[in-house]
C-alpha positions as CSV (number, residue, x, y, z in Angstrom):
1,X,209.4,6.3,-113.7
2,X,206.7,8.8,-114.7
3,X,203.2,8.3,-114.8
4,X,202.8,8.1,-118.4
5,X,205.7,5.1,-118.0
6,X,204.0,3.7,-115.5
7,X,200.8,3.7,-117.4
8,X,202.7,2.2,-119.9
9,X,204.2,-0.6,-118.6
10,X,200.8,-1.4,-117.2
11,X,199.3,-1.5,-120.0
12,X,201.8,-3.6,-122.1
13,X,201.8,-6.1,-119.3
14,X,198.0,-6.4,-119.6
15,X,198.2,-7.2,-123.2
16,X,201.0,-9.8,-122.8
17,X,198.7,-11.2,-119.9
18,X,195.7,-11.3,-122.7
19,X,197.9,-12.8,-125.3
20,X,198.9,-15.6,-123.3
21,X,195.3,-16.2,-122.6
22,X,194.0,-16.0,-126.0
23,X,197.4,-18.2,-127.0
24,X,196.4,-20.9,-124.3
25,X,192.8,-20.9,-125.5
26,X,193.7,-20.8,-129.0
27,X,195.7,-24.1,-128.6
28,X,193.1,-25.8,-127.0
29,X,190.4,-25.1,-129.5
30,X,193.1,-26.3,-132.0
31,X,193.3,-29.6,-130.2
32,X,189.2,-29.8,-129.8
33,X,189.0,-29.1,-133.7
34,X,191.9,-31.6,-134.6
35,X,190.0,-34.4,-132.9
36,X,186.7,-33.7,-134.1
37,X,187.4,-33.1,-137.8
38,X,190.3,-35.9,-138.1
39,X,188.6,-37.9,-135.3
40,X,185.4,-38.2,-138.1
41,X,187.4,-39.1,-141.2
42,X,190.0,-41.9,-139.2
43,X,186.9,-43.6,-137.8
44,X,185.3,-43.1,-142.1
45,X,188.5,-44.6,-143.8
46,X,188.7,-47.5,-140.4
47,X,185.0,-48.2,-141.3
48,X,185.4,-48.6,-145.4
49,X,188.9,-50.7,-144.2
50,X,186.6,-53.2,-142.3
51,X,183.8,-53.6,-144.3
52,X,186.3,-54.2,-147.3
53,X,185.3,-57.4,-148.6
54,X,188.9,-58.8,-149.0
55,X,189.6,-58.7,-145.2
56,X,186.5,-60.1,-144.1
57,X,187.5,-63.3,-146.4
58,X,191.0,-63.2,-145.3
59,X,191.1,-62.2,-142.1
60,X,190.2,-64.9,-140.3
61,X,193.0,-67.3,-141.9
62,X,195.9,-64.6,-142.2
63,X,199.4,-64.6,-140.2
64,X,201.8,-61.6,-139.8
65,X,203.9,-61.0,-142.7
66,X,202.2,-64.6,-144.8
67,X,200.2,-63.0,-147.8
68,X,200.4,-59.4,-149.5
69,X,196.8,-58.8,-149.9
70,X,195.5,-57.2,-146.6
71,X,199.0,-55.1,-146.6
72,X,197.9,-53.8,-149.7
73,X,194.2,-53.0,-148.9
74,X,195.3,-51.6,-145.7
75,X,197.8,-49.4,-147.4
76,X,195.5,-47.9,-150.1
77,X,193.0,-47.0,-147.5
78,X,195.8,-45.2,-145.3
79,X,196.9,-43.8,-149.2
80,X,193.3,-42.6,-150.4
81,X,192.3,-41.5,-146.8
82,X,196.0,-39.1,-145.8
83,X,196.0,-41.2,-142.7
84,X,199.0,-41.4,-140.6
85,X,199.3,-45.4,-139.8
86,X,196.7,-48.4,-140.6
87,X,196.7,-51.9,-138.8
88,X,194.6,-54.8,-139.1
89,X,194.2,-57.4,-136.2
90,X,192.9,-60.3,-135.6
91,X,189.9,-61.2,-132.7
92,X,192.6,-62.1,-130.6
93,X,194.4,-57.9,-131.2
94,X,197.7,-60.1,-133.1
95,X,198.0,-57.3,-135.6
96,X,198.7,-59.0,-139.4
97,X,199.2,-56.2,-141.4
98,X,200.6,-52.7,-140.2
99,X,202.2,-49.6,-142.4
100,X,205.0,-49.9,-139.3
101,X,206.3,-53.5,-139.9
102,X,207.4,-53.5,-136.0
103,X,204.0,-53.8,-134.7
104,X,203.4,-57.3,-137.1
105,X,202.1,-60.2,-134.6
106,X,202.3,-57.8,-131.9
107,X,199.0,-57.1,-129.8
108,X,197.0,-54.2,-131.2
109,X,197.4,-51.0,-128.5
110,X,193.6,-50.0,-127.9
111,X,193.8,-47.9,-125.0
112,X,190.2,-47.0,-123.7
113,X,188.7,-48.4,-126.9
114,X,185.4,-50.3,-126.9
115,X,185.8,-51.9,-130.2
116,X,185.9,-55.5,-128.1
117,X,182.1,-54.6,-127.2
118,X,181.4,-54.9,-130.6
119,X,181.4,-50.9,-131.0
120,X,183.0,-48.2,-133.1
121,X,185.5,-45.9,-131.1
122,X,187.5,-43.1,-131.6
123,X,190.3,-41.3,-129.1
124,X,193.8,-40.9,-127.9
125,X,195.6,-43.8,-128.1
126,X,199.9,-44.3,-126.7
127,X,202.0,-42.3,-124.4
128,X,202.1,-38.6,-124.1
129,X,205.2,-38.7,-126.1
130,X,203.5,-40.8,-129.0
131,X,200.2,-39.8,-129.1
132,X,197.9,-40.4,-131.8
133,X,194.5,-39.8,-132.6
134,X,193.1,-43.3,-133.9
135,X,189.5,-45.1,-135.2
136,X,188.6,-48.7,-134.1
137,X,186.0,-50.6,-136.1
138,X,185.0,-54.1,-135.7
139,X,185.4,-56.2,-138.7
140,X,182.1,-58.7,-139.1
141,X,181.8,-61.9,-141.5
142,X,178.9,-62.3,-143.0
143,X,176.9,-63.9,-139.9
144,X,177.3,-60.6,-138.2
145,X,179.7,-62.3,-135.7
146,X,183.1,-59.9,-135.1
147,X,186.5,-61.4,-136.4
148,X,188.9,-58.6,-136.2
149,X,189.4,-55.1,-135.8
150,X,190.7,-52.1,-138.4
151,X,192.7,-49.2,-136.9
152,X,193.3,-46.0,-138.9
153,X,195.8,-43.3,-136.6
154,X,196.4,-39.9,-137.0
155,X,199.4,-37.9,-135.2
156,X,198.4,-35.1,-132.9
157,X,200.3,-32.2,-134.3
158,X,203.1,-30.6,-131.9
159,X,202.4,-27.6,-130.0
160,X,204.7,-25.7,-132.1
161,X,203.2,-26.5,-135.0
162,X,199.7,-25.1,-133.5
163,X,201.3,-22.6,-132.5
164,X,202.9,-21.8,-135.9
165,X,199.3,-21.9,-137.5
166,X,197.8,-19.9,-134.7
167,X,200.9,-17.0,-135.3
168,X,199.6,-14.9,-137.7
169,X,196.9,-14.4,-136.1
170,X,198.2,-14.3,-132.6
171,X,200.9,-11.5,-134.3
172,X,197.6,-9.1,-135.5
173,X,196.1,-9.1,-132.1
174,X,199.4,-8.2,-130.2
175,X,200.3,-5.6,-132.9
176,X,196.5,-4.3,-132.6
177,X,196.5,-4.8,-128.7
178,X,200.0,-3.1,-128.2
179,X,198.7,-0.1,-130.6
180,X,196.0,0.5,-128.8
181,X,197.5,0.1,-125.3
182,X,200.1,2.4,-125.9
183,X,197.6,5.2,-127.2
184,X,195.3,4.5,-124.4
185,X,198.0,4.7,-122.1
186,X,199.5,7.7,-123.4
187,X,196.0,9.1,-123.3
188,X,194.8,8.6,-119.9
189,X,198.4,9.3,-118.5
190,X,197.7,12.9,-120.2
191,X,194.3,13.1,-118.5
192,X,195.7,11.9,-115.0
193,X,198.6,14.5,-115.3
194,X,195.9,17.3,-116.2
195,X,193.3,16.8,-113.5
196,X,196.8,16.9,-111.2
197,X,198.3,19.6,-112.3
198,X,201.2,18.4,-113.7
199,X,202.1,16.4,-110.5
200,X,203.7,13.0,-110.6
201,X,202.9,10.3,-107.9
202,X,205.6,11.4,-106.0
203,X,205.1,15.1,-105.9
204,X,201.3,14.7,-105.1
205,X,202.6,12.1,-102.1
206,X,205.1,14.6,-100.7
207,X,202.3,17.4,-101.1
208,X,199.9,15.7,-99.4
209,X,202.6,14.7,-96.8
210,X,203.3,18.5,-96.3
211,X,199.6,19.2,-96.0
212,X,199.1,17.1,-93.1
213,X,201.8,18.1,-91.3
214,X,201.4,21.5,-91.8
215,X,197.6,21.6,-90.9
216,X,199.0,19.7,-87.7
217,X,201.7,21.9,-86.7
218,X,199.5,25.1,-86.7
219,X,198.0,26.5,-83.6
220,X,195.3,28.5,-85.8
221,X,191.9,26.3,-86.6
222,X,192.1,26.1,-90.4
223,X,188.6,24.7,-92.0
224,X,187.9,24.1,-95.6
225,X,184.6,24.1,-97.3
226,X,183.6,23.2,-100.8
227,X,180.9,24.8,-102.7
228,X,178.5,22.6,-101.3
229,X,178.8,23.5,-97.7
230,X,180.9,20.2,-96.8
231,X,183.9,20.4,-94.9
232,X,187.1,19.1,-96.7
233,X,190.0,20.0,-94.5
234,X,189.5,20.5,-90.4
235,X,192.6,20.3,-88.4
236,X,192.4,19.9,-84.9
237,X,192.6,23.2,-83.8
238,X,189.8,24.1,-85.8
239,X,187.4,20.8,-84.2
240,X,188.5,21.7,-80.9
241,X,187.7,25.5,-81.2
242,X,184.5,24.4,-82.9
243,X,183.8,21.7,-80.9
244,X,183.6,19.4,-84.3
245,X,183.7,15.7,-84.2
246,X,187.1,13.8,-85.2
247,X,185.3,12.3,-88.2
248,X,183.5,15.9,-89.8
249,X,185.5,15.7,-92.6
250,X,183.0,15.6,-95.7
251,X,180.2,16.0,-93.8
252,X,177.8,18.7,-94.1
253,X,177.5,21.6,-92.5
254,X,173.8,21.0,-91.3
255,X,174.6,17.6,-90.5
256,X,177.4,18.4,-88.1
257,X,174.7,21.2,-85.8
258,X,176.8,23.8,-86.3
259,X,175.3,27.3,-84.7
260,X,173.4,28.9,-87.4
261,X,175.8,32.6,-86.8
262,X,178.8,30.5,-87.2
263,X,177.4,28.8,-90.5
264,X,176.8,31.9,-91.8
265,X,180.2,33.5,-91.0
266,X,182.0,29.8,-92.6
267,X,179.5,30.3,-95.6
268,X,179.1,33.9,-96.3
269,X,181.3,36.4,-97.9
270,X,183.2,37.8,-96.0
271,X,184.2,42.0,-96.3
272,X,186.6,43.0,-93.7
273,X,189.4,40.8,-92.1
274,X,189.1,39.8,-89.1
275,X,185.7,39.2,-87.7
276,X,185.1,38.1,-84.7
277,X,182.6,35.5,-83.9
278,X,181.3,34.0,-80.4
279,X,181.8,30.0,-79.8
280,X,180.6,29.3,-76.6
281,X,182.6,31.3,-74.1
282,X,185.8,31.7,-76.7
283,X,186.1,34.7,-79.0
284,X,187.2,33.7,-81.6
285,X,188.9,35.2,-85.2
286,X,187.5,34.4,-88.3
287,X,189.2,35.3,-91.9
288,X,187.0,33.8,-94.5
289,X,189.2,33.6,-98.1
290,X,187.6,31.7,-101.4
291,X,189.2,29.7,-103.4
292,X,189.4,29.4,-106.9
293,X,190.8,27.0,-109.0
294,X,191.0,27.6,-113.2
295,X,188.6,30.1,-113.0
296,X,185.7,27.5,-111.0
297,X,185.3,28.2,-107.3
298,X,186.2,25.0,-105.5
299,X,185.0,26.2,-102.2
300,X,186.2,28.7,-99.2
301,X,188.9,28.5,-96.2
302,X,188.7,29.8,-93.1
303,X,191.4,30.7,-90.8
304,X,190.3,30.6,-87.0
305,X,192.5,32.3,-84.1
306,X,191.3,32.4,-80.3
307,X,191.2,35.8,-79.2
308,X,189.8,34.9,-75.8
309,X,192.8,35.7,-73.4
310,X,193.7,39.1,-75.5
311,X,189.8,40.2,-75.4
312,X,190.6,39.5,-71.6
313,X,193.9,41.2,-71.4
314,X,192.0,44.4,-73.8
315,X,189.3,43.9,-70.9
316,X,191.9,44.6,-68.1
317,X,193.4,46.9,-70.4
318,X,190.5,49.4,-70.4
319,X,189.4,49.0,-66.7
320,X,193.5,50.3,-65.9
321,X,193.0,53.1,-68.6
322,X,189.5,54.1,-66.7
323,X,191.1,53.8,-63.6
324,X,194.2,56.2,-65.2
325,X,191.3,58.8,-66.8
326,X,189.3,58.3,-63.1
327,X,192.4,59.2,-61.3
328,X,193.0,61.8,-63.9
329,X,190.3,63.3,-63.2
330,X,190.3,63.3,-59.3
331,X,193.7,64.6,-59.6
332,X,192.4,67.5,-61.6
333,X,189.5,67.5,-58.7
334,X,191.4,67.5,-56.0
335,X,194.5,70.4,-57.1
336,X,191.4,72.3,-57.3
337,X,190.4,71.4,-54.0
338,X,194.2,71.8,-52.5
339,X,193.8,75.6,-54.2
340,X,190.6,76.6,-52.6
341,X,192.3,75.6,-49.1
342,X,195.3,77.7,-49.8
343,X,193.5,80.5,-50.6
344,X,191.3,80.4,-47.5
345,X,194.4,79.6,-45.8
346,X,196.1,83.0,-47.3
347,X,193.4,85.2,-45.7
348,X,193.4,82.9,-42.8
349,X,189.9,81.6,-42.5
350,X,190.9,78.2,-41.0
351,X,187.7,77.4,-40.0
352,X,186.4,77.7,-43.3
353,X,189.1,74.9,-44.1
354,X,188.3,72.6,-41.6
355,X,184.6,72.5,-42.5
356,X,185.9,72.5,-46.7
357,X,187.8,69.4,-46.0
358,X,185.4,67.4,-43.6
359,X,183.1,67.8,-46.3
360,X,185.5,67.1,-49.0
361,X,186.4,63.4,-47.4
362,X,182.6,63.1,-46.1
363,X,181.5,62.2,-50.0
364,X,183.8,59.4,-50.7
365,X,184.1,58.3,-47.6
366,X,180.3,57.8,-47.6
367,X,180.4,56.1,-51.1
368,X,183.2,53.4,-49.4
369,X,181.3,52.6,-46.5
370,X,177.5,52.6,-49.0
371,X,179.6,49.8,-51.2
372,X,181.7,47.7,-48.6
373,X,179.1,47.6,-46.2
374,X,176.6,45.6,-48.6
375,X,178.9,43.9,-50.8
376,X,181.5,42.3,-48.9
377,X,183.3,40.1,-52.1
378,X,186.2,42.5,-52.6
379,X,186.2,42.5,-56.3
380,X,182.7,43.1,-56.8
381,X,183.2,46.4,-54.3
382,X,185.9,47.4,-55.7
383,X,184.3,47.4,-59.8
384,X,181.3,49.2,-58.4
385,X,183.6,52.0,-56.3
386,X,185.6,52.4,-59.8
387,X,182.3,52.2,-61.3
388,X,181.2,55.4,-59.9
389,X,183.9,57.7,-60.2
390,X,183.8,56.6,-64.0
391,X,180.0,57.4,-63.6
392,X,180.6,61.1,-62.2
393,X,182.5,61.9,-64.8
394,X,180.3,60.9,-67.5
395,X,177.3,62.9,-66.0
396,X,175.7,59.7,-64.7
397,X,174.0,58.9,-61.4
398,X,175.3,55.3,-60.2
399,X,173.0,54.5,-57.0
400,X,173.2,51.0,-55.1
401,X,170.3,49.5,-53.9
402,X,169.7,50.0,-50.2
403,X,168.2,46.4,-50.4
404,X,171.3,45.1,-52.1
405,X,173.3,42.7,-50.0
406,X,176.3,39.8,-50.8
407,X,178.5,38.1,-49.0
408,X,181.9,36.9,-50.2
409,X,181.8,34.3,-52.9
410,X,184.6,32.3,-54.3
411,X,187.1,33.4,-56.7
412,X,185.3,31.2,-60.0
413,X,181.9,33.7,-58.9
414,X,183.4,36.4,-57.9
415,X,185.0,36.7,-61.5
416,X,181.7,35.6,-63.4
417,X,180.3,38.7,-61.5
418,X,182.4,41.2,-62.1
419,X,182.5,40.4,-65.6
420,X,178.6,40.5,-66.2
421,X,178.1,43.3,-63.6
422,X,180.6,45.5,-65.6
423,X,178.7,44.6,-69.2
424,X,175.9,45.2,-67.8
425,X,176.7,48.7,-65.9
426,X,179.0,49.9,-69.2
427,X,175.6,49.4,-71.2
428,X,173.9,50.7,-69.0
429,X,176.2,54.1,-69.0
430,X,176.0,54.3,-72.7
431,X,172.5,54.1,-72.8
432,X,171.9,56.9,-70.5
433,X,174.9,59.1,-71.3
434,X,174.0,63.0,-72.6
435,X,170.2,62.2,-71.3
436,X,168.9,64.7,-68.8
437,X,168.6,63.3,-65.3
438,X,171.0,60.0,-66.8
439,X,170.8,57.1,-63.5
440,X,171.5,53.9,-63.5
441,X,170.8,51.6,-60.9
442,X,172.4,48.5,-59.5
443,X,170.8,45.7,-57.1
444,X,172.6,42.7,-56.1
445,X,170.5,40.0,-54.1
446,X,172.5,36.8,-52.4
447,X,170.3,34.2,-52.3
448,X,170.7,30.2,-51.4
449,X,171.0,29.0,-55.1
450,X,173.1,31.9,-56.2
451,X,173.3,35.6,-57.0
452,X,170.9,37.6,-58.7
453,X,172.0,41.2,-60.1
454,X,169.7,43.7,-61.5
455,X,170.4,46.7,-63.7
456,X,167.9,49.2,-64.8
457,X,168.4,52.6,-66.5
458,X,166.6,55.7,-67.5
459,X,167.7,55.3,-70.7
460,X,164.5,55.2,-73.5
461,X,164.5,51.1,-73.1
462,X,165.0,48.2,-75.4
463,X,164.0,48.4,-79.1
464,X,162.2,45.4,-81.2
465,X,163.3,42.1,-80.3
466,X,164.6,42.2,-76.7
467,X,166.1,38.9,-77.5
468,X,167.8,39.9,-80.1
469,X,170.1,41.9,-78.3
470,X,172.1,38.6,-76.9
471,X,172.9,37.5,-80.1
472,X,176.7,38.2,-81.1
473,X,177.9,41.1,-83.0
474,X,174.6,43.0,-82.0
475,X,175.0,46.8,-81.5
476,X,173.5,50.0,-81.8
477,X,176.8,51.8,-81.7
478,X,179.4,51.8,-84.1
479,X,180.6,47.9,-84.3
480,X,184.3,49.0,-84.5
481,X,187.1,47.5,-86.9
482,X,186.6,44.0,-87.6
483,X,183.0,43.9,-85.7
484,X,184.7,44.2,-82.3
485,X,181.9,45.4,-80.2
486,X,178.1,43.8,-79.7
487,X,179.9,40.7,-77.5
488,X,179.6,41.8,-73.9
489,X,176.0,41.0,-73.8
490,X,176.3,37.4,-76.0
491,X,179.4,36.7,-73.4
492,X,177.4,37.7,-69.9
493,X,174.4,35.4,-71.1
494,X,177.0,32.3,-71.7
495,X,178.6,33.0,-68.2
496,X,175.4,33.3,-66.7
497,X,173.9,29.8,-68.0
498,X,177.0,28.1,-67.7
499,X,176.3,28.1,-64.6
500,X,172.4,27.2,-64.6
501,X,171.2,30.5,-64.7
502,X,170.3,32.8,-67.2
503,X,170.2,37.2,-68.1
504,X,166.9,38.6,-69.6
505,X,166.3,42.0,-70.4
506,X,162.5,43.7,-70.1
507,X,161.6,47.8,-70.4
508,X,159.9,49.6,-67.5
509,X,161.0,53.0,-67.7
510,X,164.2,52.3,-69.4
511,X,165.7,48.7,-69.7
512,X,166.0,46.6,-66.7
513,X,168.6,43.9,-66.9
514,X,168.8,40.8,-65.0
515,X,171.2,38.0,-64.4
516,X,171.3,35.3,-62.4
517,X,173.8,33.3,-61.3
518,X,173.6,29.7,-59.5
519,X,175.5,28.7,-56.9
520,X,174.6,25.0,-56.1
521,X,175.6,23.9,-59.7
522,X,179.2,24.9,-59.2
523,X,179.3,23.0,-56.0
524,X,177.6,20.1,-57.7
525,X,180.6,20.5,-60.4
């Protein structure tokens, strides 16, 4: 059935509901009026019948069917007063004169009366099937003393013949009731079916059906917004990438302490696709879209992807292309070299070639032994070595502190190291790159709590803020498509105090970069 049926039927139920109501209540108010009205004149005409002087003379002395007079009075009162049935009894209830001749010298019914008190009464008198509405009086000679009583009855009318006088109007209010039902029906059914577009129960059921499991199938976070900054839709991908509670659904934005960079990517316009955004130590894909609905914006979505393994695998990605240009390059190099000792060779000073490749080896040789004999965690060794070929090619002087010293760490430090050591040397090389006399250099300290890592440059230092370079999607270069770069200095900060420590940046003759990393948290972890 459709919704304007449904409506419909509703409605039209309601009003047969209220019909039987009013019917019910009408009936009853009948009754009520029927035995005050009638109730009044049987207990007037019962009163005139026993203070007729007639049966006060004769009453006292008269026997069922034995004289004609008190019939007669009795039945001109019942006459003049439209009553339904008269009786006259004596003191003792022997009725001797009745307009039903069966009840002559039997006991007068009085039901609850209190006319044997002395006392006028009026009420229901007989079985439910014989019910009548009847008037006791006492009848008094003329001492005052009681010698009889008068009855005038009335019949209770049927409940179809209430009914019957109650129709007409009962007829008007259904007819105005089913009128009006029907239009309002009709009315709010078109309403309903406007505010959802078009959609029966059904259809909005099996949409919002789809919805859910939709939004639950996806692997992407998918979070909706209204125009008021609340969230409306958050599946779990999106809570769990945005660390959101289960129950943030129509809360606010503010209310839910979400990081003031990420409220402004879920709330402000957004140009190109694809931005990326830092939560916590996740990168993450944001696609802002809004949403309008009849020409009234109704709010925004936003489509979430994590991008935290492929800005990992990009990561790996470009250290293996550096390695490729470093080797590249050495290649190139070392042809060279391979030609100068084939040309001494071809006008035979062989000398000359021993000394040209002793000193050949001697440089990189020395550069292995400078870097694995203070920093014995393999990884961190080997970024440094790869480090300075990269830096020798870019015109840049990469010296290790003679002070620098680390043992070998385990593998979850030795990554965290690697990764903010080669932020913080890449920044470093792009600070200083083109500059005359361009150095950058590195000082790695081993201490009991942890690892501390320093990395100035001769670079001209850090402008404004210095804070403000940790915050993500900061850059003085080109931010490439989609806002990919300003997130290696956001990322080393998180790794750093994730594990109790912290990376702070001050200028003294260039920038100087520090990080720490703690050791005695992880092995409390």
């Amino acid at each position: 059935m459709s919704l304007a049926g449904q409506y419909l039927v509703l409605q039209l139920l309601i009003v047969l509901a209220v019909l039987v109501a009013v019917a019910a209540i009408s009936l009853t108010q009948s009754a009520a009026t029927f035995e005050r009205i009638e109730g009044r004149r049987a207990l007037s005409a019962a009163e005139a019948l026993g203070a007729n002087p007639t049966v006060r003379a004769l009453l006292p002395a008269a026997e069922p069917r034995a004289g004609s007079a008190l019939p007669t009075v009795a039945e001109s009162v019942r006459t003049v007063s439209g009553s339904s049935h008269v009786a006259i009894a004596k003191i003792d209830r022997t009725v001797v004169a009745s307009s039903d001749p069966s009840l002559l010298g039997q006991p007068l019914e009085l039901g609850d009366s209190r006319v044997m008190e002395g006392r006028s009464w009026t009420g229901a008198v007989g079985g439910s099937g014989s019910q009548s509405l009847s008037a006791h009086v006492p009848v008094l000679d003329d001492s005052g003393t009681m010698i009889g009583i008068a009855s005038i009855s009335r019949h209770y009318p049927s409940v179809l013949e209430r009914l019957g006088d109650a129709a007409p109007n009962l007829l008007t209010y259904l007819g105005i009731a089913s009128v009006l039902g029907v239009a309002g029906s009709l009315l709010l059914a078109r309403r309903v079916k406007r505010q959802t577009l078009g959609m029966e129960p059904s259809e909005i059921t099996g949409l919002v059906e789809n919805r859910e499991a939709m939004l639950r199938g996806l692997k992407e976070g998918v979070v909706a917004l209204d125009p008021y900054q609340r969230v409306t839709v958050a599946n779990d991908s999106a809570r769990e990438l945005l660390g959101l509670p289960a129950d943030c659904v129509g809360k606010d934005l503010a209310a839910l302490a979400v990081d003031p960079a990420l409220k402004d990517v879920l709330t402000q316009e957004q140009v190109d696709p694809d931005r990326l955004v830092l939560v916590g130590e996740r990168l993450v894909v944001l696609n802002r879209v809004p949403i309008q609905s009849r020409g009234r914006d109704i709010g925004a979505v936003t489509t979430l992807r994590d991008r935290t393994e492929m800005s990992s695998l990009e990561r790996e990605l470009g250290a293996t292309r550096t390695a490729t240009d470093t080797l590249r390059a050495q290649a190139h190099e070392f042809a060279n070299q391979l030609h100068v000792i084939s040309g001494l060779i071809q006008i035979g000073e062989y000398d000359s070639v021993v000394q040209f490749v002793n000193g050949a080896t001697l440089d990189r040789t020395r550069l292995n032994d400078e870097v694995t004999s203070r920093i014995q965690d393999p990884a961190l060794a080997a970024l440094l070595i790869a480090k300075s070929s990269l830096a020798t090619e870019r015109g840049v002087s990469l010296q290790l502190d003679p002070e620098s010293g680390l043992k070998r760490v385990d593998d979850e430090l030795s990554r965290d190291l690697t990764t903010v050591v080669g932020n913080l040397v890449d920044n470093a090389f792009d600070a200083v790159t083109g500059l005359p006399e361009a150095e950058v250099r590195v000082l790695v300290e081993d201490t009991a709590d942890g690892v501390t890592v320093t990395v100035r440059d001769s670079g001209p230092g850090v402008a404004g803020d210095p804070g403000e370079i940790f915050q993500q999607g900061f850059t003085t270069k080109d931010p490439g498509p989609g806002g990919s770069r300003g997130f290696g200095l956001a990322l080393s900060r998180v790794v750093c105090r994730r594990s109790g420590g912290d990376l702070t940046v001050t200028n003294n003759n260039g920038a100087v970069f520090t990080a720490r990393l703690e050791r005695t948290r992880r092995m409390q972890q």
